[in-house]
C-alpha positions in Angstrom: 17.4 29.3 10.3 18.0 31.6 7.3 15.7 34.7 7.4 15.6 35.5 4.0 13.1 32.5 3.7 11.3 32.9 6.7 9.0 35.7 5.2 6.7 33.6 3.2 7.2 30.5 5.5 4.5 31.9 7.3 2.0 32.2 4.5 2.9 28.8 3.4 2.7 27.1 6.5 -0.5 28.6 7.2 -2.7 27.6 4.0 -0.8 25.0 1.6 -1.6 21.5 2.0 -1.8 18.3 0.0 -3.2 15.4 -0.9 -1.2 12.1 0.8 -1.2 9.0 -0.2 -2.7 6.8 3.0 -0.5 4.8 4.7 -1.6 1.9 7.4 1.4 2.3 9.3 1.2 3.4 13.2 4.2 3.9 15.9 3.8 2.0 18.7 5.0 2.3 22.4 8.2 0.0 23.1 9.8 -0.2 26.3 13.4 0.1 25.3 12.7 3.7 23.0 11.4 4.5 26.5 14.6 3.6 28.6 16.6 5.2 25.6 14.9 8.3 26.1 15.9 8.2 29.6 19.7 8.5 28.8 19.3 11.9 27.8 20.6 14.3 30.0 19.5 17.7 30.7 23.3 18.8 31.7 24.8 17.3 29.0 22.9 19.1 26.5 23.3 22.6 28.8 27.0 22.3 28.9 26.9 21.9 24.7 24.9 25.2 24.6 27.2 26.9 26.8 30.2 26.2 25.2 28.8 26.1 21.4 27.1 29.9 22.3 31.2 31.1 24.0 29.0 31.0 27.3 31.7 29.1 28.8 35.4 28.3 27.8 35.7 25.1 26.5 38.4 22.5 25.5 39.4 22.2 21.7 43.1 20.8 20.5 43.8 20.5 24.1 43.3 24.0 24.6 41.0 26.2 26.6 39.0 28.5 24.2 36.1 30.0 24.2 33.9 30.3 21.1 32.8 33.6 20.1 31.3 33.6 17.0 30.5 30.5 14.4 29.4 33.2 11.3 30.5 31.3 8.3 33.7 33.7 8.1 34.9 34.4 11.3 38.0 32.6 12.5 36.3 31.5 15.3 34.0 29.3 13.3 36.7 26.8 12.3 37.2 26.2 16.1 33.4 25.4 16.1 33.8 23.4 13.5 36.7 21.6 15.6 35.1 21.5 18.7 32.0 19.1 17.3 34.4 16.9 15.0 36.4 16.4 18.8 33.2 15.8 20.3 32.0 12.7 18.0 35.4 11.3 17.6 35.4 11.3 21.3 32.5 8.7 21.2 33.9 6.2 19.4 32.4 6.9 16.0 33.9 7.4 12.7 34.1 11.1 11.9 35.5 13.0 8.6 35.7 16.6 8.0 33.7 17.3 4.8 35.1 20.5 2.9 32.4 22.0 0.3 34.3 25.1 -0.9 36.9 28.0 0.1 35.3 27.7 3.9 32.7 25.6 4.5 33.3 22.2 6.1 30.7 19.8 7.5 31.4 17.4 10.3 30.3 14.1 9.6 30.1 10.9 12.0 28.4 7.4 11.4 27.4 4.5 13.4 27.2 1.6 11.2 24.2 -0.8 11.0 24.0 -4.2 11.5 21.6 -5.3 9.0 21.5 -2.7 6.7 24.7 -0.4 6.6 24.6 0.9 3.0 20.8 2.4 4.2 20.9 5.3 6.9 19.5 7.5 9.0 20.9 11.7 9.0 20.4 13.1 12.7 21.7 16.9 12.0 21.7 20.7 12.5 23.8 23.6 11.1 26.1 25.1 13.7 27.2 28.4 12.0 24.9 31.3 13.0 24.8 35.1 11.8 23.8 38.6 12.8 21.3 40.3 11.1 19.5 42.5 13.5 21.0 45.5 15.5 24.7 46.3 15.7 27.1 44.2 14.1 29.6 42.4 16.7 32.8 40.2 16.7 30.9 38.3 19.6 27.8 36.4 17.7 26.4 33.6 20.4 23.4 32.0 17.8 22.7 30.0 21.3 18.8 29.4 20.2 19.8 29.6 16.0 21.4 27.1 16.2 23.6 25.6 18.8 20.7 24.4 20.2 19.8 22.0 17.2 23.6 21.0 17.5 23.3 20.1 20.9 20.5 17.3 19.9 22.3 15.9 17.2 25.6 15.4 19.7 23.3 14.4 22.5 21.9 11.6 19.8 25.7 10.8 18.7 26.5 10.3 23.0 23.5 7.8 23.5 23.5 6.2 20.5 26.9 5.9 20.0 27.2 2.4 22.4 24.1 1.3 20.9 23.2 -1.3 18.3 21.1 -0.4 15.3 19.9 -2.7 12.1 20.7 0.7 10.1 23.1 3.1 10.3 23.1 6.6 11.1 24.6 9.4 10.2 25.1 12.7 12.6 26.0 15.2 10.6 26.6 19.6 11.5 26.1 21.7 8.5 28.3 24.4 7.8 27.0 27.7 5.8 23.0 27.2 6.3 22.2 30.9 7.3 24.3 32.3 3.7 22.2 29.2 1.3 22.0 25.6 3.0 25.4 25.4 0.9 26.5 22.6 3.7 23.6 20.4 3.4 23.1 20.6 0.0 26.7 19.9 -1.0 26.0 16.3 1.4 23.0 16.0 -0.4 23.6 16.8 -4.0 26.6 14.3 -3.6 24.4 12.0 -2.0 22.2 11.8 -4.7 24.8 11.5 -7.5 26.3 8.2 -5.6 22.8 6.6 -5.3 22.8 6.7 -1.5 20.2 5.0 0.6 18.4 7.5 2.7 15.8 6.7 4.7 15.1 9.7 6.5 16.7 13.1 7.5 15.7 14.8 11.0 16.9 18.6 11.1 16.8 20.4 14.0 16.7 24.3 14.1 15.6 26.4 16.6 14.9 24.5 19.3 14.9 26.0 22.6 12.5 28.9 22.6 8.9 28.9 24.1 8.5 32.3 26.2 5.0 31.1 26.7 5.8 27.7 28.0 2.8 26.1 26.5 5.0 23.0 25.2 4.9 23.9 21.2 6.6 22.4 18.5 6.2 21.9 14.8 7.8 19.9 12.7 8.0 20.8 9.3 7.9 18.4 5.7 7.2 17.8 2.6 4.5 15.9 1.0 6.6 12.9 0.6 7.8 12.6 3.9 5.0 13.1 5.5 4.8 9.3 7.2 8.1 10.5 8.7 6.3 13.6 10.2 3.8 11.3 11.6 6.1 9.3 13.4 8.2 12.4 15.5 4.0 13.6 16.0 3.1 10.3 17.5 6.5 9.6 19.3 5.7 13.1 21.3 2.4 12.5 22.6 3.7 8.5 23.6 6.9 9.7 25.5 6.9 13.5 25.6 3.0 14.4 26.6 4.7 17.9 28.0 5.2 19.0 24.5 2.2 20.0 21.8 3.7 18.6 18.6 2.2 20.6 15.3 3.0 19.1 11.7 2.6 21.7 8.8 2.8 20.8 5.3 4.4 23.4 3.2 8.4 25.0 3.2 10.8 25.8 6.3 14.4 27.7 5.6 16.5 25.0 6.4 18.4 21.8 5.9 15.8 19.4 5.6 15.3 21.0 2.1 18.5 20.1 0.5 17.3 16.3 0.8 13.7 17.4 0.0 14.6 18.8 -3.5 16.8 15.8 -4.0 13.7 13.3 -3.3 15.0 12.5 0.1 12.5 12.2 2.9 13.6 14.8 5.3 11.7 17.2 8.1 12.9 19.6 10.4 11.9 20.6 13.8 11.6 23.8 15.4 10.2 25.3 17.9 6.5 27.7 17.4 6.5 30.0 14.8 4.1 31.6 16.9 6.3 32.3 19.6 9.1 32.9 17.7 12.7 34.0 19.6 12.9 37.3 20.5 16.5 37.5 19.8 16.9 35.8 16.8 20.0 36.8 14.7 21.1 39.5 17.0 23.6 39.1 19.7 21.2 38.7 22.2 20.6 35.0 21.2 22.5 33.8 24.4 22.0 30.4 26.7 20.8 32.6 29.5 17.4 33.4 27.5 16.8 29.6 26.3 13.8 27.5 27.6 16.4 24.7 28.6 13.7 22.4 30.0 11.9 22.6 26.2 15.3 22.0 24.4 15.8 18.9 26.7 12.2 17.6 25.9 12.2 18.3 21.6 15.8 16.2 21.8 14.1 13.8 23.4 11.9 13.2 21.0 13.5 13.2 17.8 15.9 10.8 19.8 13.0 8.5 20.3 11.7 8.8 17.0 15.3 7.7 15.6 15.4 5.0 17.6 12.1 3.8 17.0 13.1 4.2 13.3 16.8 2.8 13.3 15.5 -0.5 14.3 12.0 -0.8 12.8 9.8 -0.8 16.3 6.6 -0.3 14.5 3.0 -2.6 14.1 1.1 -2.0 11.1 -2.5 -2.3 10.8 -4.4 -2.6 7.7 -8.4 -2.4 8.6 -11.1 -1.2 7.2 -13.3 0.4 10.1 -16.8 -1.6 10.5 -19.8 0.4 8.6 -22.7 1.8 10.7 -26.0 -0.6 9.8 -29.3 -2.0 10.7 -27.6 -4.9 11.4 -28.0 -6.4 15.1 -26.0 -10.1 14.5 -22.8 -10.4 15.4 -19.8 -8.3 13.6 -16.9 -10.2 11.9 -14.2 -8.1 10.9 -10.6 -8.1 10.0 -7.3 -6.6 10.1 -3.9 -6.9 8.4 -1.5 -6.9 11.2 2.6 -6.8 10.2 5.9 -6.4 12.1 9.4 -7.0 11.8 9.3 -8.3 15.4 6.8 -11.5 16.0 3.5 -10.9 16.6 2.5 -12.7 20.0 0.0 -15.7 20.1 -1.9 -17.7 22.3 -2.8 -15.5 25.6 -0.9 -12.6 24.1 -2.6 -12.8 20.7 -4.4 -9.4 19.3 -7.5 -8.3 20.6 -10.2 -6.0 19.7 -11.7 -4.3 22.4 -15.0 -2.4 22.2 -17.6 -0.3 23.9 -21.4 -0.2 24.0 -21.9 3.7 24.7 -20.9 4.6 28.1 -20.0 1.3 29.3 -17.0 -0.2 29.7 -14.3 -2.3 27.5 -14.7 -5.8 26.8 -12.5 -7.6 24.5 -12.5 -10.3 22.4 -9.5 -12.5 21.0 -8.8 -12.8 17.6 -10.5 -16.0 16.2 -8.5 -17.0 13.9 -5.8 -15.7 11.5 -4.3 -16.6 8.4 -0.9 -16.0 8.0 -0.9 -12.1 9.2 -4.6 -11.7 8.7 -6.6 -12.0 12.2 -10.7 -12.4 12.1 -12.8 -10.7 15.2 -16.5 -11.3 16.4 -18.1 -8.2 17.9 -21.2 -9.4 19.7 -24.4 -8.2 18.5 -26.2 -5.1 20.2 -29.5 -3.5 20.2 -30.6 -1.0 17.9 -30.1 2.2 19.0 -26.6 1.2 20.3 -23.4 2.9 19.4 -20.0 0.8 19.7 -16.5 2.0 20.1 -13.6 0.0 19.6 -10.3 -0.2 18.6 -7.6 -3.1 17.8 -4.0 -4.3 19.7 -1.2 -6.6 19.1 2.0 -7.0 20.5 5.5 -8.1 20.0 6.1 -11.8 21.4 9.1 -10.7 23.8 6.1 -8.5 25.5 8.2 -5.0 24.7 6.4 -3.4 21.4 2.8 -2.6 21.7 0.6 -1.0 19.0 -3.2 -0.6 18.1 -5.3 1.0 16.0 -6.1 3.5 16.5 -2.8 4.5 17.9 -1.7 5.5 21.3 -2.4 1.8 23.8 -0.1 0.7 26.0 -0.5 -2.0 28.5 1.3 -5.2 27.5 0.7 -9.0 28.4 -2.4 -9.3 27.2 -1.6 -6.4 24.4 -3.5 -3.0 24.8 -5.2 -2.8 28.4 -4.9 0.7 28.5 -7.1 2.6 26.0 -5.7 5.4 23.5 -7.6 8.2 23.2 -9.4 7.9 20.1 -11.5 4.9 18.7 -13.0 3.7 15.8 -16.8 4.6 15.9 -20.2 2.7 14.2 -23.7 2.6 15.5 -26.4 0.3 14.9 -29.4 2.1 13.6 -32.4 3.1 15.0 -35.2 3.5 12.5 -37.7 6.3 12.1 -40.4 6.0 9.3 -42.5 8.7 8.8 -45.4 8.8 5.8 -46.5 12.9 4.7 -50.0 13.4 5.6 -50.9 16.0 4.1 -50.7 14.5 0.3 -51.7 14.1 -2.1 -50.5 17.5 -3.7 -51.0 18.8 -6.8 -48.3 19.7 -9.5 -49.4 22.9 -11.1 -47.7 23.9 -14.6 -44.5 26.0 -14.1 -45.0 26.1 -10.6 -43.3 25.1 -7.5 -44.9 22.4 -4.9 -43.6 22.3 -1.5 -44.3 19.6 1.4 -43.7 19.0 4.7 -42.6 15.8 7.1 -41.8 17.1 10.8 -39.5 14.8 13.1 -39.8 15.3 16.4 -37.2 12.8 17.3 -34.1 13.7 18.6 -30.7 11.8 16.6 -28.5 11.9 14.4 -28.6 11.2 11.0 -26.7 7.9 10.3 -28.6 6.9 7.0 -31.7 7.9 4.9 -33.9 6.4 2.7 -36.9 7.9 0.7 -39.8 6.8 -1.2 -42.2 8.9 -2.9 -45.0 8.4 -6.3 -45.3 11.2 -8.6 -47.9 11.1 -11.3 -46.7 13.5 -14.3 -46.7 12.4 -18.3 -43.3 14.1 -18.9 -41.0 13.2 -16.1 -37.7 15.5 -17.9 -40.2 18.7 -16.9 -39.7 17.4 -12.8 -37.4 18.9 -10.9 -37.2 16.9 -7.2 -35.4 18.4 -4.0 -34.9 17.5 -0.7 -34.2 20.2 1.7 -33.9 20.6 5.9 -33.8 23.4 7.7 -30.0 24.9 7.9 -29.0 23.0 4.9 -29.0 23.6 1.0 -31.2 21.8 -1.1 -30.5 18.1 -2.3 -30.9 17.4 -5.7 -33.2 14.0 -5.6 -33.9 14.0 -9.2 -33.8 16.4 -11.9 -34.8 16.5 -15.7 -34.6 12.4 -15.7 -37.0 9.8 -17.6 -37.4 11.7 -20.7 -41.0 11.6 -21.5 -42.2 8.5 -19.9 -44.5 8.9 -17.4 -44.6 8.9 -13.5 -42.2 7.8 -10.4 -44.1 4.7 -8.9 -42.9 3.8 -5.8 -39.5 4.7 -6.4 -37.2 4.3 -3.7 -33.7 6.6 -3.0 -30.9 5.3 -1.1 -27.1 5.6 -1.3 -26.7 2.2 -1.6 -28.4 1.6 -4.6 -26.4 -0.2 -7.4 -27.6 2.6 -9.8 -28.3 5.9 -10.2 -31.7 7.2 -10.9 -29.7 9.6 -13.9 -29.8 5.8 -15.0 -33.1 4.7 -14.6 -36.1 4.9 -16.9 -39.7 6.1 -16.0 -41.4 4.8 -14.2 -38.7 4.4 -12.1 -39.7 1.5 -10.0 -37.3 -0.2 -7.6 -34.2 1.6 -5.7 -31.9 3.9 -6.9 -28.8 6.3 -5.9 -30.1 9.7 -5.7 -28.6 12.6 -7.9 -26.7 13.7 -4.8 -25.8 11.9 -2.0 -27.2 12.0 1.6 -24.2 12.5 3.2 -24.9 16.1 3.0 -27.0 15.0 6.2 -25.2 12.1 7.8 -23.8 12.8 11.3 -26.6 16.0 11.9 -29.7 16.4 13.8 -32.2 14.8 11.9 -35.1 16.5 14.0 -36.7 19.5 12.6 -38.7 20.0 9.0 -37.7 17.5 5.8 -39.4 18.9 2.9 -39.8 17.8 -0.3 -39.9 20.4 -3.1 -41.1 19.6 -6.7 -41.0 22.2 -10.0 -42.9 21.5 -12.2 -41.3 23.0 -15.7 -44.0 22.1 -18.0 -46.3 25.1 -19.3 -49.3 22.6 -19.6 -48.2 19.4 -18.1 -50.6 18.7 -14.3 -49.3 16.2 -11.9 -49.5 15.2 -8.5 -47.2 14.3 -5.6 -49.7 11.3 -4.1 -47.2 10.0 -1.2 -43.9 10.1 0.0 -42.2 9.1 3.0 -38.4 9.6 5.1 -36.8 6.3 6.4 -34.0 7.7 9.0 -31.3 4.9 10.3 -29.8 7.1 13.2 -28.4 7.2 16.9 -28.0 9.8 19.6 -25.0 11.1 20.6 -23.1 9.8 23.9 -21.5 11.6 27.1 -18.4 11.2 28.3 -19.0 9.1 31.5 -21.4 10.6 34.8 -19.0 13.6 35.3 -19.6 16.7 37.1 -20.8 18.9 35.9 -18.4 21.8 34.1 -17.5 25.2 35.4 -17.4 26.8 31.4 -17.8 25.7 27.9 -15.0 24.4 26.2 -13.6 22.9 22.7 -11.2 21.2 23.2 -8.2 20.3 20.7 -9.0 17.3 18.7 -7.0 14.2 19.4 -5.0 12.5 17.9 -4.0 16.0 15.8 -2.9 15.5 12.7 -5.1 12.1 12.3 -5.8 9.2 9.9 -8.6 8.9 9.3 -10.0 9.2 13.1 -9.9 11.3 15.8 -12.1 13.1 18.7 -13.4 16.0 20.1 -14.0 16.9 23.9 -16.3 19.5 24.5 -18.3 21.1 27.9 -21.5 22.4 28.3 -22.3 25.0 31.6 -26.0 24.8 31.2 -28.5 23.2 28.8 -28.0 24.5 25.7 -28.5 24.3 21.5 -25.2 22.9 20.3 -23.5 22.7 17.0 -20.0 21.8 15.9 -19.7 22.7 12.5 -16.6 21.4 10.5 -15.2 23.5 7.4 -12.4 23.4 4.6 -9.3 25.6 4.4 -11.6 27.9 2.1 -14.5 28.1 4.6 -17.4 25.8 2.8 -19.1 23.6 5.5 -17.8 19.8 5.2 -19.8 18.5 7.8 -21.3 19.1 11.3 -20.2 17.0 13.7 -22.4 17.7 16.5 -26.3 18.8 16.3 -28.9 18.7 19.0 -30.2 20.3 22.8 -27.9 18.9 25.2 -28.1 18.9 29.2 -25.1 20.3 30.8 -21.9 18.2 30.8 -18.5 16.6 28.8 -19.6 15.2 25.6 -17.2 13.9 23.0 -17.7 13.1 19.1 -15.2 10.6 17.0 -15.0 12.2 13.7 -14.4 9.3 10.7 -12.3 11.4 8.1 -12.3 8.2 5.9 -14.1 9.9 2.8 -12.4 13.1 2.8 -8.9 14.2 0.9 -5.7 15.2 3.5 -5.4 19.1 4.2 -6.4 21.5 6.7 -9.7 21.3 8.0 -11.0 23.7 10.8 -14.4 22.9 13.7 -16.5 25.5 15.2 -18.8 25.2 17.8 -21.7 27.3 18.3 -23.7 27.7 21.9 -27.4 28.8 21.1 -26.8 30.0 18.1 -23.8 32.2 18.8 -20.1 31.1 17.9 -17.8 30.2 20.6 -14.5 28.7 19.1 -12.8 27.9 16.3 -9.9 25.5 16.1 -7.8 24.0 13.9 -7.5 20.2 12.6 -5.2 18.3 10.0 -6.0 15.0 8.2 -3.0 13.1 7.0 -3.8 10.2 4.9 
């Protein structure tokens, strides 16, 4: 890595995010990535450490020699750069030294694709290293920065390289990384000028540190290669679940950039900036202080990921999730299901499974498809009733499985085993509640306040309102809906000019238009000035009070009725489980996620609960969980759907008082 940009990594890494373009794609679990992944060898990669790092004399030109230093100009860097070119060549691959200036040379080897040989794959690391912290030395062993990503990219070139691919793949070792990224960009920049096919670039630097052992890894891109990010993230959890795979948005010093900036879709992995090596750049960066178990797992994963990638083993779903309603009938929905490989049909066809609360998963079978468009019937439930579900398919060979959301396995029928998020929609309960305590009058230049109390515990899925003002200049009424907690909702607010009066005027989302369109006196349904989403997915018991200025100086009216119609449902446990011995929040899952994931979380005793989620800024977005629970594990799926990608972050409070904070990404 080169430290003069690893200052403001930080800061970017921490707070810069994007907006991403969606993508339907989803990596799916395939036996073979599995027994490829299986290949690499923990002993291998140790004894490429050990000899890149001079821990141990190695063999180059024939010659025993041990490798002291690989600083861009020490004489013993040419012997690194020697030792890897040896190494490909001696598995079978075609290898070229690649000369940039006075002394930088990359090493470059390829594996030629089947299908598509002019469009490749770049598995690669730089291998020269540097001092500078502490005394300088002629010994310099860089055995975390960066034999360490070397060791993955000629652990990829050994497995791979009596493999078949339908593209090709490059494994290249960039010289000259820690003094500018001069080897990389001098590939990429000539890259670029020939019109080269890229269709991705995994770096690797840094990646055998984690003094804490807790498994973390982040992998680093660009706005534009974010689906790439995605698919290293996903491959982790399905192959690797040791590791704790973290994708940040924003800049890393290294490699990866040089294609970046040349509109190549590149990343690079590394290990925690948060447990960041001790000995970095000094000559205490030896084998001996390396987590080798961690550096064995991260190359296992971009090795899965590559292969995954190299020959397309991938499903793609296109669905829009099914909307929470009134509706009790029988649910026909959709979904866009693609592949390279054939999707299986007849007793292997895709499936939609789903759950009514608690219970467990039924499925049923596509009923029909056109071309690569499948049709599913969810049966009807009962109001009140909240349905999880989530789709499968697999290949026709019985070897490629992937769902919606991500992370099934289970093959023949496709997707017995359940990932660990699902797609969420609840069939409404309805609560209508008339004021009471109307009518009310409308003094001039005054404000009127009243009062509906729901006593019903829910959450807020949907609201309607209806309500009939009497007033002869409806532009002097100011209408707001507020609840307890919350700010005020602007209903409607200096509309209808002078006509007269709202008559049973009904506000729903739904509406076709809004009431900024309508004309006194407002009869029929409208959108409300601000939606009701403010409220959707929160408690919806407590105090709903409408509040009315009146901003004419000698205008009376009167508020005669109004009413709240709530479409809601009531949160679900996670099974009859013991109960827990402390609170907990747990990390949402899938993390980053498009556009759904879910939250574990533990109550000790019976307590007021809220999960509260914010922006990267702080403002509230949304709270996700609202109510008096009993002691137990309770979970929450979180629909991201309407919100832009970035950082998001979830609190949860316990009776008022805060209790954790963590962190979340959306990646559309």
């Amino acid at each position: 890595m080169k430290f003069s940009r690893y200052i403001p990594l930080i800061v970017s890494i921490s707070i810069i995010f994007f907006s991403i373009k969606s993508t339907d794609s989803q990596v799916s679990y395939n036996i073979y990535i599995d027994s490829v992944i299986s290949k690499v060898s923990q002993t291998t990669i140790n004894k490429f450490d050990k000899e890149l790092s001079g821990d141990t004399i190695t063999t180059i030109g024939g010659q025993p020699y041990r490798i002291i230093s690989r600083q861009y100009n020490h004489f013993s860097n040419s012997k690194a750069t020697q030792y890897i070119f040896e190494k490909l060549l001696s598995y079978g691959l075609q290898v070229e030294y690649m000369p940039f200036n006075t002394n930088g040379v990359n090493v470059i080897a390829k594996k030629t694709g089947t299908k598509y040989p002019n469009q490749k794959l770049i598995i690669c690391a730089h291998y020269d290293d540097m001092i500078s912290f502490g005394p300088q030395s002629d010994t310099v062993p860089g055995a975390d920065d960066n034999a360490s990503g070397m060791c993955g990219v000629l652990e990829a070139a050994r497995i791979f390289s009596t493999m078949s691919f339908d593209y090709t793949v490059i494994f290249a070792a960039w010289d000259e990384e820690e003094v500018g990224l001069f080897g990389s960009k001098a590939y990429a920049d000539s890259a670029f000028a020939h019109g080269d096919s890229i269709i991705a670039v995994i770096n690797m630097d840094m990646i055998a540190w984690d003094l804490n052992n807790d498994g973390r890894f982040q992998i680093t891109s660009n706005t534009n290669s974010q689906a790439l990010a995605e698919e290293l993230y996903t491959t982790s959890l399905f192959y690797v679940p040791s590791l704790v795979p973290q994708v940040h948005i924003g800049s890393y010093g290294s490699d990866h950039i040089s294609f970046n900036n040349r509109g190549f879709k590149g990343v690079s992995v590394h290990e925690d900036l948060g447990d960041f090596c001790l000995y970095y750049h000094t000559v205490n960066d030896r084998f001996n202080t390396l987590n080798h178990a961690y550096m064995y797992n991260v190359i296992k994963v971009v090795i899965g990921a590559a292969t995954g990638i190299l020959n397309n083993y991938k499903i793609y779903f296109t669905h829009t999730s099914v909307p929470s309603s009134n509706d009790t009938t029988n649910i026909l929905t959709k979904a866009v299901i693609k592949s390279s490989w054939p999707i299986a049909k007849d007793a292997n066809k895709p499936r939609l499974y789903y759950k009514v609360g608690n219970g467990s998963f039924n499925y049923v079978t596509a009923q029909s498809n056109n071309l690569d468009t499948f049709y599913f019937s969810i049966p009807g439930q009962t109001k009140g009733s909240t349905v999880s579900y989530y789709i499968a398919a697999q290949d026709s060979l019985g070897t490629l499985i992937g769902s919606y959301p991500g992370g099934a396995r289970g093959f023949n029928p496709p997707g017995t085993i359940p990932p660990q998020s699902f797609l969420v929609y609840h069939i409404n309960k309805a609560l209508v509640i008339n004021s009471t305590t109307v009518p009310k009058t409308l003094n001039p230049m005054q404000v009127t306040y009243d009062t509906i109390t729901v006593n019903t515990a829910g959450m807020v899925n949907d609201i309607n309102l209806n309500f009939t003002i009497n007033h002869s200049n409806d532009s002097d009424l100011y209408i707001y809906l507020t609840k307890e907690g919350f700010s005020q909702l602007p209903l409607s607010t200096k509309n209808g000019g002078t006509g007269d009066n709202y008559t049973n005027t009904n506000l729903d989302d739904e509406a076709q238009i809004s009431i900024t369109q309508g004309t006194a006196p407002f009869t029929g349904t409208f959108k409300p000035q601000q939606s009701f989403s403010l409220y959707k997915d929160k408690s919806m018991s407590g105090k709903w009070v409408i509040k009315i200025f009146n901003n004419s100086t000698t205008v009376t009216g009167q508020l005669v009725s109004w009413s709240i119609n709530i479409g809601y449902y009531n949160p679900i446990a996670v099974g009859n489980i013991s109960i827990p011995v402390n609170y907990s929040l747990s990390q949402n899952y899938p993390n980053p996620f498009n556009p759904v994931t879910k939250i574990e979380y533990s109550l000790v005793t019976e307590s007021d609960i809220k999960i509260v989620m914010y922006d990267i800024v702080g403002r509230e977005v949304r709270t996700l969980a609202d109510g008096r629970l009993k002691s137990g594990n309770y979970s929450v799926n979180f629909n991201g759907s309407d919100l832009a990608s970035g950082m998001y972050f979830y609190s949860m409070y316990v009776d008022g008082v805060l209790f954790d904070t963590r962190k979340m990404i959306l990646m559309k």
